[in-house]
C-alpha positions as CSV (number, residue, x, y, z in Angstrom):
1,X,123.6,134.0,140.5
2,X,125.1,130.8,141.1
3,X,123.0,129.0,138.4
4,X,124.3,131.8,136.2
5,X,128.4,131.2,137.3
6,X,127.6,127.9,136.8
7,X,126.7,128.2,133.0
8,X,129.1,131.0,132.4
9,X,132.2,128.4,133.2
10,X,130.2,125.7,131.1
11,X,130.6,128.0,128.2
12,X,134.1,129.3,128.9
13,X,135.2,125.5,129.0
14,X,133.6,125.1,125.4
15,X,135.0,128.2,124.1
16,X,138.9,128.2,122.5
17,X,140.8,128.8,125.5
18,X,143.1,131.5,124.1
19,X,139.7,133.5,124.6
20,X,140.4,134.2,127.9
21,X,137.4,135.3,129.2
22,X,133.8,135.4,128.0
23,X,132.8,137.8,125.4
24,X,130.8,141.1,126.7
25,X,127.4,139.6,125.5
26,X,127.7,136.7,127.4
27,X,127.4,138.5,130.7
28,X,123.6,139.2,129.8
29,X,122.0,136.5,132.2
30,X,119.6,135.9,129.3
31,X,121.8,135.5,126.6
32,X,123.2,133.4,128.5
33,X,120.6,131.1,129.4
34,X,119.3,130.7,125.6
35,X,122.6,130.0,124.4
36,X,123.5,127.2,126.9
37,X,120.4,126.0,126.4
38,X,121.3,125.6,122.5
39,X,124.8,123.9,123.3
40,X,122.9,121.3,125.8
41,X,120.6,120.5,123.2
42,X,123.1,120.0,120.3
43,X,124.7,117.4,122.5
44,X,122.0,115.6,123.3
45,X,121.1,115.4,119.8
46,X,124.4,114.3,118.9
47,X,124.6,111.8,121.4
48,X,121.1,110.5,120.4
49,X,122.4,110.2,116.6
50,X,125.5,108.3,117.9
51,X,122.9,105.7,119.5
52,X,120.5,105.9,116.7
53,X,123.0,105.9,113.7
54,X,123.4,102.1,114.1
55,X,119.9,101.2,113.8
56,X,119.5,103.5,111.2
57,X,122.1,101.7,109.0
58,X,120.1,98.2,109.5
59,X,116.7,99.7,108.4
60,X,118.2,102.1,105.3
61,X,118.4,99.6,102.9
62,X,114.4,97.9,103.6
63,X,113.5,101.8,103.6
64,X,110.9,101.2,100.8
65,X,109.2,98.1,102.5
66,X,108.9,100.4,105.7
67,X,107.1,103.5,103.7
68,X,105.5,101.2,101.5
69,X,103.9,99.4,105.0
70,X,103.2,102.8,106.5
71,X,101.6,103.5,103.3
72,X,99.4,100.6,103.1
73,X,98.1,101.6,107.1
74,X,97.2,104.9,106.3
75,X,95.4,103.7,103.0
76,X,93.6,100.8,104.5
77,X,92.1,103.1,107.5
78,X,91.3,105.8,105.3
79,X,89.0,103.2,103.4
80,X,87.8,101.6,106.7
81,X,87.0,105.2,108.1
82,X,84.7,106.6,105.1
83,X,83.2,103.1,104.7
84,X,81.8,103.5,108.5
85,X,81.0,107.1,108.3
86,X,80.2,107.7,105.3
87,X,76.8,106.4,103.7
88,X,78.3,105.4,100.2
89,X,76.4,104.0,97.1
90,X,77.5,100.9,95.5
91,X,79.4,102.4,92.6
92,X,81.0,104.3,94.9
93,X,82.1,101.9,97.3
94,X,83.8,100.1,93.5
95,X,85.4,103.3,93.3
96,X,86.8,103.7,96.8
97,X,88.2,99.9,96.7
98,X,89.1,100.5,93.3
99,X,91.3,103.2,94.7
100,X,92.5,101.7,97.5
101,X,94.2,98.9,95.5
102,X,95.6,101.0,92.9
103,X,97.3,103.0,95.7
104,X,98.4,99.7,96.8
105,X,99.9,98.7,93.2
106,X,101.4,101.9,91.5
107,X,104.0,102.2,94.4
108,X,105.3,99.0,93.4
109,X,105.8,99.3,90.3
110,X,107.1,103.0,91.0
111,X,109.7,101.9,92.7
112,X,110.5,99.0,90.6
113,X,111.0,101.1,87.5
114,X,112.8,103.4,89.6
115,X,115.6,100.7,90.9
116,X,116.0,100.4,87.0
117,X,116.4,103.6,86.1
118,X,119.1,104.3,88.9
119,X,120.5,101.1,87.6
120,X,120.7,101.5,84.0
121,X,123.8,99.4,83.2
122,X,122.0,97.8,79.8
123,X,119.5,100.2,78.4
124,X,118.5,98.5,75.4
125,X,117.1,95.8,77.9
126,X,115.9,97.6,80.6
127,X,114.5,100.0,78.7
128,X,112.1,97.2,77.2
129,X,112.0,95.8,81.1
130,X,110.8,99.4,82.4
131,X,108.2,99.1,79.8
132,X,107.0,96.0,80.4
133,X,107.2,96.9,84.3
134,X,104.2,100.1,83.5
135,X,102.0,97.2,82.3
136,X,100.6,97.4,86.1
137,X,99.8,100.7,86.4
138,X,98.5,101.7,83.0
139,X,96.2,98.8,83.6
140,X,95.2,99.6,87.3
141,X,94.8,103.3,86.6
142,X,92.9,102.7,83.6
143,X,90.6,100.2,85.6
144,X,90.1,102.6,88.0
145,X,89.0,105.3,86.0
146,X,86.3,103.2,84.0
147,X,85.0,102.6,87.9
148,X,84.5,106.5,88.2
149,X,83.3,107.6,84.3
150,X,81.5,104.0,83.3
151,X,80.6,106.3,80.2
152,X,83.9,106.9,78.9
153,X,85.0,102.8,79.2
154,X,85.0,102.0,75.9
155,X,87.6,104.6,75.5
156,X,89.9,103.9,78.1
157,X,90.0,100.4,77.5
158,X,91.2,101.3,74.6
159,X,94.0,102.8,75.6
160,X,94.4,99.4,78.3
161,X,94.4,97.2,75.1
162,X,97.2,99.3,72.4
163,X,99.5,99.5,75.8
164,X,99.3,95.7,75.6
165,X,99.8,95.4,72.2
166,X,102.4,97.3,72.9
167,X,104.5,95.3,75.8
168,X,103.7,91.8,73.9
169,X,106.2,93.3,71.9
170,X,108.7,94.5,74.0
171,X,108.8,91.1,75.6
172,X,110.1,90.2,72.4
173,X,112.6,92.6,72.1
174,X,113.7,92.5,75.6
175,X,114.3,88.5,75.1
176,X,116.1,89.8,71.5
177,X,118.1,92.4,72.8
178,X,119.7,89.6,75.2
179,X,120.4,87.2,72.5
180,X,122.2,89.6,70.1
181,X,123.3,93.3,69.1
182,X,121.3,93.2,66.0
183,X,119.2,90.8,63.5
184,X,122.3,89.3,62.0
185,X,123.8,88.2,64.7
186,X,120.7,86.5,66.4
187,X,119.6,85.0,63.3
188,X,123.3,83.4,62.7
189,X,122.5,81.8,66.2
190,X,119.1,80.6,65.5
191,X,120.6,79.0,62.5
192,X,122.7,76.8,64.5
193,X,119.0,75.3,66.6
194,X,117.4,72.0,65.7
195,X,115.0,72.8,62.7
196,X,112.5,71.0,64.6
197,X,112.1,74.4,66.9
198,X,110.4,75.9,63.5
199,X,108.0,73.1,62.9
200,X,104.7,74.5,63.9
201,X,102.1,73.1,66.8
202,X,98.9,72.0,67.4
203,X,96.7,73.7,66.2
204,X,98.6,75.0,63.5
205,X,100.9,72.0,62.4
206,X,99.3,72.4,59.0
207,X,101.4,74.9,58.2
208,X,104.7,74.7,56.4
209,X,107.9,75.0,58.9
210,X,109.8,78.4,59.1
211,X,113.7,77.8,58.3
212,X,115.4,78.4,61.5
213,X,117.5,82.0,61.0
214,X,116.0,85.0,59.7
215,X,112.7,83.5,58.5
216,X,112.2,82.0,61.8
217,X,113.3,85.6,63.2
218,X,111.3,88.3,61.0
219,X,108.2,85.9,61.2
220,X,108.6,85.9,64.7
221,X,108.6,89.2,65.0
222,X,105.5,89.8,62.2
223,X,103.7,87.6,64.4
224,X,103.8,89.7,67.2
225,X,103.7,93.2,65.4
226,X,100.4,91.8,64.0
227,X,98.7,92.4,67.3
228,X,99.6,96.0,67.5
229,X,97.8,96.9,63.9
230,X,95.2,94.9,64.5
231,X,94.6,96.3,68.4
232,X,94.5,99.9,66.7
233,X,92.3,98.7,63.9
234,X,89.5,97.3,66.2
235,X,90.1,100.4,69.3
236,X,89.5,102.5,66.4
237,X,86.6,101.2,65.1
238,X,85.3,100.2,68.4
239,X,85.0,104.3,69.4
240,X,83.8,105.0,66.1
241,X,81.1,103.0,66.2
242,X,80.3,103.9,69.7
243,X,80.3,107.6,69.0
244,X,78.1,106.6,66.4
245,X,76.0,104.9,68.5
246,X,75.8,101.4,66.8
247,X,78.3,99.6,69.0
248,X,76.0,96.7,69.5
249,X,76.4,93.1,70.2
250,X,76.8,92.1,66.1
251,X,77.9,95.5,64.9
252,X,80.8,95.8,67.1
253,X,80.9,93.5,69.9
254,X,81.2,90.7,67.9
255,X,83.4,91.0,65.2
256,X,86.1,93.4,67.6
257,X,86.5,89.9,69.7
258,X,86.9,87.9,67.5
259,X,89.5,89.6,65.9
260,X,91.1,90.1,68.6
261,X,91.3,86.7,69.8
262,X,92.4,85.6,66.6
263,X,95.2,88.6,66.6
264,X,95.9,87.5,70.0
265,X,96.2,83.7,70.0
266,X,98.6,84.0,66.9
267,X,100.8,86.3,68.6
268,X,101.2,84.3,71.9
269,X,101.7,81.2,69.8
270,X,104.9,82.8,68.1
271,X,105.9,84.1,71.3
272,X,106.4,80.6,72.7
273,X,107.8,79.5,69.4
274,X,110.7,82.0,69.8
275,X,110.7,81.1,73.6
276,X,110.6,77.2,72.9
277,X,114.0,77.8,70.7
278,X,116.3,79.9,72.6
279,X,115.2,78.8,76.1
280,X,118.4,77.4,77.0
281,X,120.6,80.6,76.1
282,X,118.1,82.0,78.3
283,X,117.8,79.9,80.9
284,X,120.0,82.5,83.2
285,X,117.5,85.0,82.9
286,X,114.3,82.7,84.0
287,X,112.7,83.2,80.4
288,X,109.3,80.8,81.1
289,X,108.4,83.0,84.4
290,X,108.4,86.0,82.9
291,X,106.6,84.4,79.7
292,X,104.1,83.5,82.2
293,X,103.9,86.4,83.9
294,X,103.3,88.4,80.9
295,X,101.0,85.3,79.6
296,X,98.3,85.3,82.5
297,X,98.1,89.7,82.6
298,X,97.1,89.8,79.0
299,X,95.2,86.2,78.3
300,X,93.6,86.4,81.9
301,X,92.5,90.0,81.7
302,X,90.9,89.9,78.2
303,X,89.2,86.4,78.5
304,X,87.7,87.1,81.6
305,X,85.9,90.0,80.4
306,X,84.7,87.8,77.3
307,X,83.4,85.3,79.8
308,X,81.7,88.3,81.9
309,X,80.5,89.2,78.9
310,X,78.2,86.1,78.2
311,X,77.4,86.0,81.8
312,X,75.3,89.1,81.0
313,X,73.9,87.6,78.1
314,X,72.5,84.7,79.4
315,X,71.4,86.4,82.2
316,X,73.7,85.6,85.0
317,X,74.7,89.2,85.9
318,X,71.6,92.1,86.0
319,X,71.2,95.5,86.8
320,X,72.0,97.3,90.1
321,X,70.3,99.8,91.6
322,X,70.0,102.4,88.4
323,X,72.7,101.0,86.4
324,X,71.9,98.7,83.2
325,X,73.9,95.2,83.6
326,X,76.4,96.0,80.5
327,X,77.7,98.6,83.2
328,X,77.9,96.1,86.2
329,X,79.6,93.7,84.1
330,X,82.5,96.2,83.3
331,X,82.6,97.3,86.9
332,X,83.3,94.1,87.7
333,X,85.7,93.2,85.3
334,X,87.4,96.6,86.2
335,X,87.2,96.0,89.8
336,X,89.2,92.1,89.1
337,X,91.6,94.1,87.4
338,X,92.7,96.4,90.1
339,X,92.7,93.3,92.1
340,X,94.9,91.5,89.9
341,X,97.1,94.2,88.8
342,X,98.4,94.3,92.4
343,X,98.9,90.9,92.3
344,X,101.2,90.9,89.1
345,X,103.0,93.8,90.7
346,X,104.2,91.5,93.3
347,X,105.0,89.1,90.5
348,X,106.8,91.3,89.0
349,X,109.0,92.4,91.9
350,X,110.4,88.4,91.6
351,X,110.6,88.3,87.7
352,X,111.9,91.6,86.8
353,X,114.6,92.4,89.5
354,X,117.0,94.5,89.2
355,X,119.4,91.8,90.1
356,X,119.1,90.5,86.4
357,X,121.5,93.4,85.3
358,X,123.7,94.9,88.3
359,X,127.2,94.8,88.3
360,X,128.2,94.4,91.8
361,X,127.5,90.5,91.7
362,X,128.9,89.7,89.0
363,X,127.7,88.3,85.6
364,X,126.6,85.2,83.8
365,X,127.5,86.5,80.5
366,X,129.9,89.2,79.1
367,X,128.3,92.8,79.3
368,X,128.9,93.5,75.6
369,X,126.2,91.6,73.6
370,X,128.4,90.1,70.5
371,X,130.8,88.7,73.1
372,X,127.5,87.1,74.9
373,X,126.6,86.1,71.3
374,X,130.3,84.4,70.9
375,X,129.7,82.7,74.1
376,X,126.5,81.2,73.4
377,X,127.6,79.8,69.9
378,X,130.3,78.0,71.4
379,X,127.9,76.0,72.9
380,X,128.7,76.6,77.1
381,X,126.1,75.8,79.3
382,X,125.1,79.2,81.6
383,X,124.6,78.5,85.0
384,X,122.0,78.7,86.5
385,X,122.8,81.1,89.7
386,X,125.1,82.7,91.4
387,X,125.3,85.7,88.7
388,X,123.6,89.0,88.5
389,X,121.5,86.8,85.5
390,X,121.3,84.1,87.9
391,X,117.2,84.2,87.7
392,X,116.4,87.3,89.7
393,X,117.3,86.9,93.6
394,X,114.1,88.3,94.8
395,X,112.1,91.3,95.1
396,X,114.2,94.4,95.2
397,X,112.3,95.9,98.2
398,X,115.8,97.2,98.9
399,X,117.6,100.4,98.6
400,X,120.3,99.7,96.0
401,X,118.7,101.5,93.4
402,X,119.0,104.8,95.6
């Protein structure tokens, strides 16, 4: 009975003392007991929270690298435990690292496009950044499902090569959307560059110069729209003559690469024209890293399949196990390009921040894009950091976008 007095006067000191008295249900010994029980363990909870809370606050804003780290854990012993228990056969074992890295890389850019979205403070550009951003996982996923249906590549590397067609392009919008509002006003600024910037290179210094302003603009842009048509011209034709079942080394191998070399080369040449040009009103921005960036996905990724390619014609790379060698060779260019993929992912975390375009710290340039236009015509020299331009400011593994 004593135990029970005891909790009885710990509850009438909680109640409102114009009570009195406890009601009639708390006489029940039982009642009681559960209720005190419930008050004793909201305090300790609360007093836990109070010690917690500021630790809680230092971690909240790396909440994405924690998760992301859990993540990886659980993913990497997942792999290590069916690899030891599990007798696995070599395409499957692709498959299952295939996998693994691609759960590795989508997060990434998940959350990247994400801090974007929640950040959408200039939406013709980061619309064209998100974009560019997906490069990663289209091309990972895609990868990894030519690992697990080697009969159905031809077609999902199909859809790998329009989707980067596709971003070539919206690297050229994103880097025109920054320069001007519309075609007017950026061509009335590339007016004012050096006409050397539209004298051609090697190796095509034959041809005539373009007059910097529009011509140098809409040829720009040709150049680079070029690569789409042609990349669903040749994807096209490519399945058609598969499904026909003539997509052999002269009928189709042949004549789809070089075209799409050709297509290629021309369109990265008139991306660096446009990037050789403006690259001082862009310098803010980091222009060149993200050309890069952009550069070695699509050059690297389609040149080393051409180079696995004539590795299994001259014999270098042969069949395993029951599968021909064509089918090894695209499981190991499909393999390198889940491997990569998370590799430009991280890139990307340093290239595309979302520090280019928050407001919170300030900007390089005026928000509205004729004032930025004004600003570059009259010839000021951005800096070169301090600004939310001010060349990215690492990889966003924070919580701002949240």
């Amino acid at each position: 009975m004593a135990e029970t007095e005891k909790r009885a006067q710990v509850l009438e000191a909680l109640l409102p003392r114009e009570t009195g008295s406890l009601p009639w249900p708390l006489h029940n010994e039982a009642v009681l007991f559960v209720v005190s029980s419930c008050v004793s363990f909201v305090k300790r909870t609360i007093d836990s929270l109070r010690l917690v809370w500021p630790l809680l606050r230092l971690v909240w804003p790396y909440k994405f690298t924690i998760l992301y780290a859990a993540w990886s854990v659980a993913a990497l012993t997942y792999a290590h435990r069916t690899l030891e228990h599990e007798e696995l056969e070599k395409q499957e074992v692709a498959f299952l690292a295939g996998g693994l890295l691609v759960s590795l890389t989508v997060p990434l850019a998940a959350w990247l496009s994400w801090e974007h979205l929640t950040n959408f403070v200039e939406p013709r550009q980061q619309s064209q950044t998100v974009r560019i951003i997906w490069t990663v996982p289209v091309y990972s996923l895609s990868a990894w499902l030519c690992l697990r249906f080697p009969g159905r590549a031809i077609y999902i590397h199909g859809v790998r090569e329009l989707y980067e067609a596709y971003v070539i392009y919206c690297f050229l919008q994103y880097l025109v959307f920054y320069l001007g509002t519309n075609r007017l006003e950026l061509a009335r600024t590339l007016a004012r560059k050096p006409s050397a910037n539209g004298v051609h290179r090697p190796p095509f210094c034959c041809l005539a110069p373009w007059a910097m302003g529009l011509e140098f603009l809409d040829n720009c842009k040709l150049g680079v729209l070029q690569l789409v048509m042609v990349r669903t011209l040749t994807t096209l034709g490519s399945a058609l003559c598969h499904y026909q079942g003539v997509y052999e080394a002269w009928y189709g191998v042949y004549w789809t690469t070089a075209l799409n070399s050709l297509s290629q080369g021309w369109a990265l040449y008139v991306l660096f024209l446009f990037y050789h040009a403006t690259a001082r009103d862009m310098r803010a921005i980091q222009p060149l890293g993200k050309f890069l960036t952009i550069k070695a996905i699509v050059f690297l990724s389609y040149w080393q399949g051409i180079v696995i390619g004539l590795l299994v014609q001259q014999g270098s790379i042969g069949s395993v196990e029951m599968h021909s060698a064509e089918v090894v060779a695209r499981a190991i260019k499909d393999l390198l390009v889940c491997l990569e993929m998370l590799l430009a992912a991280v890139a990307y975390l340093f290239m595309f921040p979302v520090s280019d375009f928050t407001l919170d710290k300030g900007r390089v340039f005026p928000s509205d894009s004729a004032a930025r236009v004004a600003f570059l015509d009259s010839g000021a020299s951005p800096p070169t950091s301090g600004g939310a331009h001010g060349g990215g400011g690492g990889p966003g593994l924070g919580g701002g976008g949240g």
